[in-house]
C-alpha positions, -999 to 999 in steps of 0.1 A, spaced: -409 -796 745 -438 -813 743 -457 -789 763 -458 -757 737 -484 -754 720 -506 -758 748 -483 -729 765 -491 -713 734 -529 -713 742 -523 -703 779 -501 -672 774 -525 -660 744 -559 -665 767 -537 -653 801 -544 -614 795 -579 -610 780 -590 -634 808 -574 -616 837 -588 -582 821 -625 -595 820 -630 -588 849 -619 -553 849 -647 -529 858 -643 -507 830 -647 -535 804 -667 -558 824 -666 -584 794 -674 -608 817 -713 -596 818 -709 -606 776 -701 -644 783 -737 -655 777 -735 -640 742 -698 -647 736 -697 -686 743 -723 -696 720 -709 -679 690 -670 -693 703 -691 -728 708 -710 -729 671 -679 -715 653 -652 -742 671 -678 -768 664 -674 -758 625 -637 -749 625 -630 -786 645 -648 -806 615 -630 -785 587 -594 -794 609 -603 -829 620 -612 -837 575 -582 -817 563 -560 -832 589 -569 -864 576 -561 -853 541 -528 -845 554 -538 -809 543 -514 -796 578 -500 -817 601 -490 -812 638 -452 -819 654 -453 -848 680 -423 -829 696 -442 -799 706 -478 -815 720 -490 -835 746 -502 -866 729 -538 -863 738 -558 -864 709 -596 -863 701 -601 -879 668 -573 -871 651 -563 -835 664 -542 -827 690 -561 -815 721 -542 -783 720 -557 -773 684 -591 -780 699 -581 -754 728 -570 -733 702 -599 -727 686 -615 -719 721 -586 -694 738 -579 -679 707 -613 -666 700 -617 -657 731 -587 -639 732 -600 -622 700 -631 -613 712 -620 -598 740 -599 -574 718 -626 -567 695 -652 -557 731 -624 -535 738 -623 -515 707 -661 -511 704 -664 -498 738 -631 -473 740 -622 -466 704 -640 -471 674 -669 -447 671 -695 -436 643 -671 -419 625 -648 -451 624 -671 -466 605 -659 -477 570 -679 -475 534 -680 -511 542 -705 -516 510 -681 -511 490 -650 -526 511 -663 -558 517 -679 -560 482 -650 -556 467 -626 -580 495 -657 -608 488 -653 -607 453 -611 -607 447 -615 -639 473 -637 -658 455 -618 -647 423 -591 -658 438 -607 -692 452 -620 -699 417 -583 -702 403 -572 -723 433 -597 -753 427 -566 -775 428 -555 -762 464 -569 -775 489 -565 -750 514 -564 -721 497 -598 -727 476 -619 -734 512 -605 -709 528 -607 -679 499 -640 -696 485 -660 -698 525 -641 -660 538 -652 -643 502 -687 -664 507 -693 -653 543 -685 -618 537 -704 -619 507 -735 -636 531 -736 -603 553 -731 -579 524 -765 -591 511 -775 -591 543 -765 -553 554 -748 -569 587 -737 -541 608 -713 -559 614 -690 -550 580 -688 -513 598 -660 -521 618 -648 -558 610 -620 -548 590 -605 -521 614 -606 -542 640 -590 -572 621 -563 -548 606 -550 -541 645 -558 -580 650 -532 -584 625 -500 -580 649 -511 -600 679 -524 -630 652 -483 -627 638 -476 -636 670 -492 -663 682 -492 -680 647 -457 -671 641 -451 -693 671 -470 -720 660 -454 -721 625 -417 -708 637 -410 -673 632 -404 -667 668 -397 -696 686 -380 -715 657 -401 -746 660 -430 -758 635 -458 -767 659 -480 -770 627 -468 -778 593 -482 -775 558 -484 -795 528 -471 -769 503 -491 -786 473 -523 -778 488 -512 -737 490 -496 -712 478 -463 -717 490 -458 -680 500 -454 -668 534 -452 -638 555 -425 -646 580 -436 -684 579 -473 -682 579 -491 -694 550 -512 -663 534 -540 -687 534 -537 -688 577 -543 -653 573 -578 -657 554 -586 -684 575 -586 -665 607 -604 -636 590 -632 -662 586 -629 -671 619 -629 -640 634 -657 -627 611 -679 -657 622 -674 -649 663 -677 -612 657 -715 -620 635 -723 -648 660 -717 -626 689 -734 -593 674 -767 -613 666 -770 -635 700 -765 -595 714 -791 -584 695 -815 -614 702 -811 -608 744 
């Protein structure tokens, strides 16, 4: 069907885009903060797909997309990285507003200290793997960034990606076959780990925490700028 992975995008935006409007969320009223950082952080995550595409780093099934392409991605992977931010974001509003409070706060010094440093470890023994080395060496280098930095931002990133965890299974699950038993995206397995939870790469995993990470600073500055 060559229509699902742009179904994908739909049903994953359909929800947090219905529920911005909702009075007691209002995320709507955030928009002017929330597109720039979705903007600058597609704009980055677009170049990285479009070169490893190229490299034949992943690679995209012609059975499950339109067609449409803009350089050489599939228009529905630029969407992606557009509804699934969004999508994100709205979760992450959510939780700031209704459940994390002071006391949620992790010793994120230590935390993301120690997450930055077992990345780029990690990233270090990779240099061979394409994917895994950017996306181990640029995650552990971000967090790294706003560690030096003091970002407020490490205070609640990591609770809010752990619950992220479960609708990110899902949607990437379906783009890699756990649930709907189709590979929408493939992988070159020379240029990875080869290990999988369900059958997402562990590197996907590190590469939407970097994603994520990015939005959620983006957003949090342009907030604090306004």
């Amino acid at each position: 069907m060559h229509y699902t992975y742009i179904l994908i995008n739909i049903l994953a935006v359909l929800f947090p885009f219905g529920f911005s409007f909702e009075k007691r969320i209002s995320f709507y009223r955030k928009w002017k903060y929330l597109f720039p950082a979705i903007f600058i952080t597609a704009f980055i995550f677009i170049l990285w797909d479009i070169w490893f595409t190229s490299l034949g780093v992943w690679y995209f099934n012609p059975k499950f997309i339109t067609g449409i392409t803009i350089i050489n991605l599939p228009f529905e992977e630029v969407l992606f990285f557009l509804a699934i931010p969004y999508a994100s974001m709205f979760l992450y509003e959510v939780l700031i507003q209704k459940v994390f409070t002071s006391s949620s706060k992790l010793r994120y010094n230590y935390i993301s200290l120690l997450i930055s440093i077992l990345l780029l470890i990690i990233a270090c023994f990779n240099l061979n793997k394409a994917y895994t080395f950017s996306s181990f060496f640029l995650c552990g280098g971000y967090i790294g960034f706003l560690f030096m930095r003091k970002s407020k931002v490490l205070h609640y990133f990591f609770l809010y990606f752990l619950v992220l965890i479960l609708p990110f299974v899902i949607v990437n699950g379906m783009l890699t076959g756990s649930f709907l038993n189709r590979e929408v995206v493939g992988y070159n397995n020379m240029e990875n780990f080869n290990i999988r939870f369900l059958t997402i790469p562990v590197e996907d995993f590190i590469y939407g925490m970097l994603m994520m990470l990015l939005n959620v600073s983006l957003y949090e500055y342009f907030k604090s700028r306004y």
